[in-house]
Backbone bond lengths (Angstrom), bond angles and torsions (degrees), N, CA, C in turn:
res aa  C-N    CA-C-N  psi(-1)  N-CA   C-N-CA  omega(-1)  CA-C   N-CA-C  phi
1 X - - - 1.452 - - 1.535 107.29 -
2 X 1.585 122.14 126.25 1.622 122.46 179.07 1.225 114.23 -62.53
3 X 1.232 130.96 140.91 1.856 126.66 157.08 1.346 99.23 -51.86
4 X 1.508 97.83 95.54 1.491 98.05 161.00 1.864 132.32 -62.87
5 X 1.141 72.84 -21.52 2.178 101.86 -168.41 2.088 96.57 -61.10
6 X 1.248 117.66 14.03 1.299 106.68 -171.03 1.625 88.91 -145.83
7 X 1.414 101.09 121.35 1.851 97.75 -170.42 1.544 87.46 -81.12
8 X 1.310 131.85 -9.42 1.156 96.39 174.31 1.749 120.51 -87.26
9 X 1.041 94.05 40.01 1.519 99.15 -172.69 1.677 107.62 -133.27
10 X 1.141 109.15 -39.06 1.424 124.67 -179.59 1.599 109.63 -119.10
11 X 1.129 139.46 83.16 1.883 128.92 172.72 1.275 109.46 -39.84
12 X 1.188 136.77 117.47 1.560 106.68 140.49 1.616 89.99 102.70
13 X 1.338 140.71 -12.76 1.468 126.59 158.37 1.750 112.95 -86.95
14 X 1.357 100.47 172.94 1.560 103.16 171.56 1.151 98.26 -155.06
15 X 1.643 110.44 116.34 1.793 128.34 -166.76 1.954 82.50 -71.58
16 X 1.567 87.56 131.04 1.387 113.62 161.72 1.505 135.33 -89.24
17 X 1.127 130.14 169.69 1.612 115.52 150.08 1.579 117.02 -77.73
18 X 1.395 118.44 -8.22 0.992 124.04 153.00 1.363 119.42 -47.39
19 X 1.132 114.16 -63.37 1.796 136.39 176.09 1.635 99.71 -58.29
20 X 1.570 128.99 -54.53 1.334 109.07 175.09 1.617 120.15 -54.26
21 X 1.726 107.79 -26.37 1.538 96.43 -159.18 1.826 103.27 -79.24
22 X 1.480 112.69 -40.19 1.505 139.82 168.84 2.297 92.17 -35.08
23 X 0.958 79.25 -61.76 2.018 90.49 -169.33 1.801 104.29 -55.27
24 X 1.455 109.22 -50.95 1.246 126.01 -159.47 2.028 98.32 -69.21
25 X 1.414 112.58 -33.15 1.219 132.16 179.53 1.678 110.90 -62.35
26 X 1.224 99.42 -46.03 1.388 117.50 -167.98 1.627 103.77 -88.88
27 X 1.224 122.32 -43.67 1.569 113.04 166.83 1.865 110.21 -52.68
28 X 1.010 122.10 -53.66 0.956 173.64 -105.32 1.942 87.09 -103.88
29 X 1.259 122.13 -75.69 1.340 138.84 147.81 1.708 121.68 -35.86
30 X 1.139 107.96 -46.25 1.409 120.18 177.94 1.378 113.03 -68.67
31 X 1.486 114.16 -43.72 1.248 124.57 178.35 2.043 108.79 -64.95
32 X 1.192 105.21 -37.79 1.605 103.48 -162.74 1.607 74.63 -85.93
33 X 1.321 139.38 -78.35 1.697 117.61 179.18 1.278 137.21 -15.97
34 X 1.408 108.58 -40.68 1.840 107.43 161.98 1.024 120.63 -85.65
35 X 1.586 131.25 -26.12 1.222 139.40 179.36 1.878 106.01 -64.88
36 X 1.555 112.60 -43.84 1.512 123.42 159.09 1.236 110.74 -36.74
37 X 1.200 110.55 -88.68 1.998 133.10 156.86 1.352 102.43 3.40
38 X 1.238 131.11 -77.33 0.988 140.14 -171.51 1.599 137.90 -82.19
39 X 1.429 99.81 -17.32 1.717 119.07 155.21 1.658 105.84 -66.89
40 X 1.536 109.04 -66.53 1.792 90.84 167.66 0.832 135.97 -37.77
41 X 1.903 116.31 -56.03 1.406 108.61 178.98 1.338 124.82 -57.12
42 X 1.465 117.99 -38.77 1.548 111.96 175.76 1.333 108.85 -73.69
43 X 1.162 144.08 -22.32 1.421 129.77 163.04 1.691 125.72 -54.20
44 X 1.407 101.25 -30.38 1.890 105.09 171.75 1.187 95.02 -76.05
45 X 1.572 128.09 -60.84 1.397 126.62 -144.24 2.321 96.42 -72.50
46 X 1.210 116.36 -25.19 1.315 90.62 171.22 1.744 108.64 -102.07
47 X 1.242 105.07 4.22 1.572 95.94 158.08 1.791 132.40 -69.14
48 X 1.266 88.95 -38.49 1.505 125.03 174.32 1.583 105.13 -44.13
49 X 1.605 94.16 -59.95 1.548 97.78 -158.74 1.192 114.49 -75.47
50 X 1.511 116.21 -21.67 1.468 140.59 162.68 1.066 106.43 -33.09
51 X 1.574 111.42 -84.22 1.247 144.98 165.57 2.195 94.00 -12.66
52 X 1.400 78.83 -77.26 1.603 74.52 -167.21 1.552 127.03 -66.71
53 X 0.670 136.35 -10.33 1.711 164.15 -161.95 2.036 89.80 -103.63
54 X 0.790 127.54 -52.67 1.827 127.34 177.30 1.227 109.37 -82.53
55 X 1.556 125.69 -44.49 1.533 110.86 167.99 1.872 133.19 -131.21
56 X 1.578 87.09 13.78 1.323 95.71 165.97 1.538 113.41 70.30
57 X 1.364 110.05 24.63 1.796 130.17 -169.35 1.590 94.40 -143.96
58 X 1.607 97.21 155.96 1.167 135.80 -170.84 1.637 103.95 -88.47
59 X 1.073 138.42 169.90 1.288 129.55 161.79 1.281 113.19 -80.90
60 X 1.598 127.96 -49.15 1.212 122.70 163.82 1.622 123.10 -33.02
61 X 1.801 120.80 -36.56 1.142 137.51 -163.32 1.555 104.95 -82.14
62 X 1.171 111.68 -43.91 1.571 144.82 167.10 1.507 103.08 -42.07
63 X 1.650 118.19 -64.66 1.554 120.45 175.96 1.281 108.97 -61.32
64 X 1.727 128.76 -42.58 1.291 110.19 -176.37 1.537 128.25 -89.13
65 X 1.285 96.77 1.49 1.693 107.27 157.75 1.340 113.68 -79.96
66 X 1.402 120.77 -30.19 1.921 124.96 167.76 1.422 101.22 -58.32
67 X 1.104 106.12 -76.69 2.003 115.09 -168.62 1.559 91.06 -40.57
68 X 1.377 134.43 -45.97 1.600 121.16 -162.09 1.489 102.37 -58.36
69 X 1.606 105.64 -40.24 1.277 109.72 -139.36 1.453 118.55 -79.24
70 X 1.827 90.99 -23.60 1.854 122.71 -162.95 1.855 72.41 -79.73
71 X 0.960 130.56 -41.79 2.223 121.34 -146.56 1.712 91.07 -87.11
72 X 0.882 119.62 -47.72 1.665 140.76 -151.84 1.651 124.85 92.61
73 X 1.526 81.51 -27.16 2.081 99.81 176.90 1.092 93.03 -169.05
74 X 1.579 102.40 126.34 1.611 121.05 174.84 1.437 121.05 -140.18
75 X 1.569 107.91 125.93 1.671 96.20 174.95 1.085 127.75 -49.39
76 X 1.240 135.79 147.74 1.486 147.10 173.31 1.624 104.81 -43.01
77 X 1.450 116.94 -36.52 2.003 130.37 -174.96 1.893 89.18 -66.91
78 X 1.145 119.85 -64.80 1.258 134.95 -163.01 1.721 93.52 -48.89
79 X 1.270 124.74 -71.45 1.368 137.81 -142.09 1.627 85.47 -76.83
80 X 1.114 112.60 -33.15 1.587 112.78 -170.03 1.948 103.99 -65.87
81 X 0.989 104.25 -37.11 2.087 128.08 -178.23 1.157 85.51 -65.01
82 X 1.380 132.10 -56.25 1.325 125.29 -142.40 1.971 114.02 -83.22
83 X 1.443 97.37 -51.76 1.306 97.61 165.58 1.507 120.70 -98.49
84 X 1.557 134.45 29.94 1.196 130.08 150.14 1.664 115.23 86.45
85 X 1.676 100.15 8.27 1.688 107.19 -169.33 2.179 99.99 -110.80
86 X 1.251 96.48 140.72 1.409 89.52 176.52 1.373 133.60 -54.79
87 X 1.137 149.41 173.54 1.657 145.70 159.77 0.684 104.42 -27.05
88 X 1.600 117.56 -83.21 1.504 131.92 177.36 1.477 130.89 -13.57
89 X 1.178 101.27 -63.19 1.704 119.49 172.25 1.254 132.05 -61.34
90 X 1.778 103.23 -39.85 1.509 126.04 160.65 2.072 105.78 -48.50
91 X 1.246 105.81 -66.02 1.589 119.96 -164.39 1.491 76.25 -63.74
92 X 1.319 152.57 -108.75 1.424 146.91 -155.60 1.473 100.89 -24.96
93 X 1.392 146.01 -52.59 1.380 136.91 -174.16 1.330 102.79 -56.87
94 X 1.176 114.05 -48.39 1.793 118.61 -150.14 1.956 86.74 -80.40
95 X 0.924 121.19 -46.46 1.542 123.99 -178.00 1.771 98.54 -32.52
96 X 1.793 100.99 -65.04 1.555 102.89 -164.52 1.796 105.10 -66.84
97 X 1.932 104.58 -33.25 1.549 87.04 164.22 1.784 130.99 -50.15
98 X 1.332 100.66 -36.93 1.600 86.13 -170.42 1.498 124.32 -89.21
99 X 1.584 107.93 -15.23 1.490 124.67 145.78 1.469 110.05 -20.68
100 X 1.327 89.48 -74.79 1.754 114.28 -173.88 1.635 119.83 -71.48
101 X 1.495 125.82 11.97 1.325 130.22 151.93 1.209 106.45 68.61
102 X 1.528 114.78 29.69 1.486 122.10 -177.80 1.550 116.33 -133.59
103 X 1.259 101.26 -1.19 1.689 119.31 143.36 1.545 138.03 -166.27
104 X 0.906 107.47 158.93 1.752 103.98 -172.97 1.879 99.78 -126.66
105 X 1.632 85.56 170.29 1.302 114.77 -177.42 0.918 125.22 -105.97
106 X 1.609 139.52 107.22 1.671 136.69 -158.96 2.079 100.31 -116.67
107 X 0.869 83.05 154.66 1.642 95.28 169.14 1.704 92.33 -80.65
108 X 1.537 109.13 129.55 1.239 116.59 165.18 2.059 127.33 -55.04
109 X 1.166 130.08 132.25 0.781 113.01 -167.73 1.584 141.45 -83.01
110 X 1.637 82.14 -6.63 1.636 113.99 170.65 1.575 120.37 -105.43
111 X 1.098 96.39 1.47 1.744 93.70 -179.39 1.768 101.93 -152.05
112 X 1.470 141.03 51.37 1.084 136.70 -178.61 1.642 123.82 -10.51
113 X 0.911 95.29 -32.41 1.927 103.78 -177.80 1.231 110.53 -75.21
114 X 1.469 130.12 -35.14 1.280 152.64 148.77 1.619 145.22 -37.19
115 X 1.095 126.96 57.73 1.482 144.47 -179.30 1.788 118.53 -49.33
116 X 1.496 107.37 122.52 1.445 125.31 -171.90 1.767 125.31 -90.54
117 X 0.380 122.92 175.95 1.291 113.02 158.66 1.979 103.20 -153.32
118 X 1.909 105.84 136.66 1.131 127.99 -154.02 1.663 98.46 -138.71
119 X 1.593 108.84 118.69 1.343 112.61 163.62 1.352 115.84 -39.06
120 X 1.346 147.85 164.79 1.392 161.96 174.54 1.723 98.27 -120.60
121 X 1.295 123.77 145.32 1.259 123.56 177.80 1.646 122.21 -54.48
122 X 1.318 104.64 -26.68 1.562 114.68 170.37 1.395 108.12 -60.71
123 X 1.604 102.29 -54.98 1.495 116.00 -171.70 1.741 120.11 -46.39
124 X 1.834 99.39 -20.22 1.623 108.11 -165.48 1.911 82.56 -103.29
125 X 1.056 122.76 -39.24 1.732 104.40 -178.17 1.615 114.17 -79.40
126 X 1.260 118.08 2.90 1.328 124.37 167.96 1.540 96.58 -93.53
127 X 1.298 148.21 -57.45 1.621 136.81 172.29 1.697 95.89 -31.75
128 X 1.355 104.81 -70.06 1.637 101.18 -152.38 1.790 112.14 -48.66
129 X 1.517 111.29 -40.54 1.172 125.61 -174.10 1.996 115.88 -61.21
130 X 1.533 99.99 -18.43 1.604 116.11 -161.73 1.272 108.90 -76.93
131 X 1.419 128.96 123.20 1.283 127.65 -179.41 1.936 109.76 -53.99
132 X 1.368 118.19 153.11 1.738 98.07 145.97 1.178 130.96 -50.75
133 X 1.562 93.30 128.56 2.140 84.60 165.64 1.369 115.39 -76.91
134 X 1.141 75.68 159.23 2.237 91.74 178.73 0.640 107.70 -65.13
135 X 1.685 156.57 -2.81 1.235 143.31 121.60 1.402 127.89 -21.67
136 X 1.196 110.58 -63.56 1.524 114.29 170.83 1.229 127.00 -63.83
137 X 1.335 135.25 -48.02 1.694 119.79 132.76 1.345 138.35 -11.48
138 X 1.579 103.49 -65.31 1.470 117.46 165.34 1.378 109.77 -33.47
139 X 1.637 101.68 -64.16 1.976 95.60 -170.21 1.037 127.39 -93.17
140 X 1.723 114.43 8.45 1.660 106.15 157.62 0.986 99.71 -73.03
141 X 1.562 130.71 -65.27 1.765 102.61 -173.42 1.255 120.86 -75.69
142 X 1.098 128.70 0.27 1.632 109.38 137.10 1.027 146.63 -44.51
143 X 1.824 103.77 -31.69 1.874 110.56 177.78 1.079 91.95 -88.69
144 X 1.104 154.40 -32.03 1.635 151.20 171.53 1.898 108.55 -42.24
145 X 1.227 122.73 -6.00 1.335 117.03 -146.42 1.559 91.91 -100.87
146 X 1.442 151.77 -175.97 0.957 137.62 147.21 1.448 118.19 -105.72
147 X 1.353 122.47 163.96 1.585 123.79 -157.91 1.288 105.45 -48.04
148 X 1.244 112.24 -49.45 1.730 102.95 179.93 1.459 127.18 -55.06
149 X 1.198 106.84 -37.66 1.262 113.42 -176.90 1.892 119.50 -70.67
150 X 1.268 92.93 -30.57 1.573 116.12 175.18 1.423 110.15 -49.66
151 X 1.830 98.04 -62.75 1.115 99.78 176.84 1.773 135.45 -72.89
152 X 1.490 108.33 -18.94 1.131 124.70 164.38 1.556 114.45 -53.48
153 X 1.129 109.90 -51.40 1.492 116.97 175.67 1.389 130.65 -67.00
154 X 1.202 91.10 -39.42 1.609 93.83 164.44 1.640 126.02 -68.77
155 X 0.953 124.72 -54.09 1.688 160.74 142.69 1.506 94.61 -2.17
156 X 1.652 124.57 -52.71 1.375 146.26 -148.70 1.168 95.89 -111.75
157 X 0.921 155.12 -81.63 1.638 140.39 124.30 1.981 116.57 29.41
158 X 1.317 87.41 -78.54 1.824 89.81 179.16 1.260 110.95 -61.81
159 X 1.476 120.57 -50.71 1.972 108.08 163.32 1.184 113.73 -33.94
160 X 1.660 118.14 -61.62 1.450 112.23 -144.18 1.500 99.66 -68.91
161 X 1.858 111.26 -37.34 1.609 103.90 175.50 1.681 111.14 -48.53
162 X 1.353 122.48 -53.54 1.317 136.18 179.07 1.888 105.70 -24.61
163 X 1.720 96.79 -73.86 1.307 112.75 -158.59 2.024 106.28 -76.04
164 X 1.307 99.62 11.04 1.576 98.74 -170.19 2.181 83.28 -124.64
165 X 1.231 122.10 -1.46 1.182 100.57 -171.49 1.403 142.97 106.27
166 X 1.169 96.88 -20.30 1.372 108.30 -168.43 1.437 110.32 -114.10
167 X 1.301 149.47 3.08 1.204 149.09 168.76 1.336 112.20 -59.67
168 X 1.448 119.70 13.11 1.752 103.81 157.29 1.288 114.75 -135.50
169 X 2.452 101.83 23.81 1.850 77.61 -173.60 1.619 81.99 -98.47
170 X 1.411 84.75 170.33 1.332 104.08 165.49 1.528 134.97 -49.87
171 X 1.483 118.87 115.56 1.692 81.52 174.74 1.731 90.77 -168.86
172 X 1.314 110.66 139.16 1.573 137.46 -174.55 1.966 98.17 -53.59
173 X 1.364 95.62 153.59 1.926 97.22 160.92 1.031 100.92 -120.30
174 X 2.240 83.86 87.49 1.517 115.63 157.43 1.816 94.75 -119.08
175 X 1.043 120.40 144.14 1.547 120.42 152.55 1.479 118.03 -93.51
176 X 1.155 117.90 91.23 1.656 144.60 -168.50 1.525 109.59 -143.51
177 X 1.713 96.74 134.86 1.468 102.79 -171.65 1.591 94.42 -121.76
178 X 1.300 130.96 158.49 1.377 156.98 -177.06 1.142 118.12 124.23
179 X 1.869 104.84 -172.24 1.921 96.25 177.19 1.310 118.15 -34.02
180 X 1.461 118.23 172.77 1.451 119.86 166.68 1.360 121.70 -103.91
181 X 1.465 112.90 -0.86 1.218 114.03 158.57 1.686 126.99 -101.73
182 X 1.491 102.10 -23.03 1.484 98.87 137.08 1.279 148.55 -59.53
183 X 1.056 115.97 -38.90 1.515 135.30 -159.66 1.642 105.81 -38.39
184 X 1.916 101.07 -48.41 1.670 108.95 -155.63 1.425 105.66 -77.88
185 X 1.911 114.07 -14.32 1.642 92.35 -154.77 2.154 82.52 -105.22
């Protein structure tokens, strides 16, 4: 909207209190939108750290210790389908898993050429010990919501990704804050 309040900017208008209250409305919105913005983000980013500080895992790391745990042994292709993260990212997770003595790698037993990945007993007392992610919070009261609202939210959501930029990067449904090339491993 132009500063109307300067005829050399506008001919022929005359900024109102109308125009302040219209302006004051609109700051006004923007402000409780970033203030939103920014209640989420700090809600992942000290969930996160939670997260990491109790089990010394990532949330991404967290899902691919679930997917292991739900299969008993799962290819790296599979686990990658399952939680929404590429190959790539999967084989970098599972790397720092087996670092970390919380999973290993078996030759499949039906296809020798074929490599598994298998919780380690640590790997199953680190699940039990793991808080919920804020994901799972998130979508109980999400299913609580009714269809409209679901869809409203989501809908409002895909703009704001849109109008902030980011509606074409890539990214898992994890709620995790840091780099973005950190984030997954």
């Amino acid at each position: 909207m132009p500063d109307c309040r300067s005829k050399a900017v506008c001919v022929g208008w005359r900024w109102t209190s109308e125009h302040d209250t219209v302006l004051h409305h609109l700051m006004s919105q923007y402000h409780d939108l970033l203030i939103a913005l920014r209640k989420i983000t700090r809600a992942i980013d000290m969930h996160s750290k939670k997260l990491a500080k109790e089990t010394g895992l990532t949330a991404p790391q967290l899902l691919v210790l679930q997917s292991v745990a739900r299969d008993k042994r799962a290819k790296p292709s599979d686990i990658a389908r399952q939680v929404h993260l590429s190959q790539a990212t999967i084989t970098s997770i599972v790397d720092r898993l087996v670092r970390a003595g919380l999973v290993v790698r078996e030759r499949s037993e039906h296809d020798r050429r074929s490599l598994e990945v298998v919780l380690t007993e640590e790997g199953r007392k680190r699940l039990v010990d793991a808080p919920e992610l804020l994901q799972e919070g998130f979508l109980s009261a999400f299913e609580h919501l009714a269809d409209w609202e679901k869809s409203l939210l989501v809908s409002s959501m895909q703009k704001v990704a849109f109008m902030m930029d980011a509606d074409n990067l890539d990214a898992a449904p994890i709620l995790e804050v840091g780099d973005i090339n950190d984030a997954e491993t």
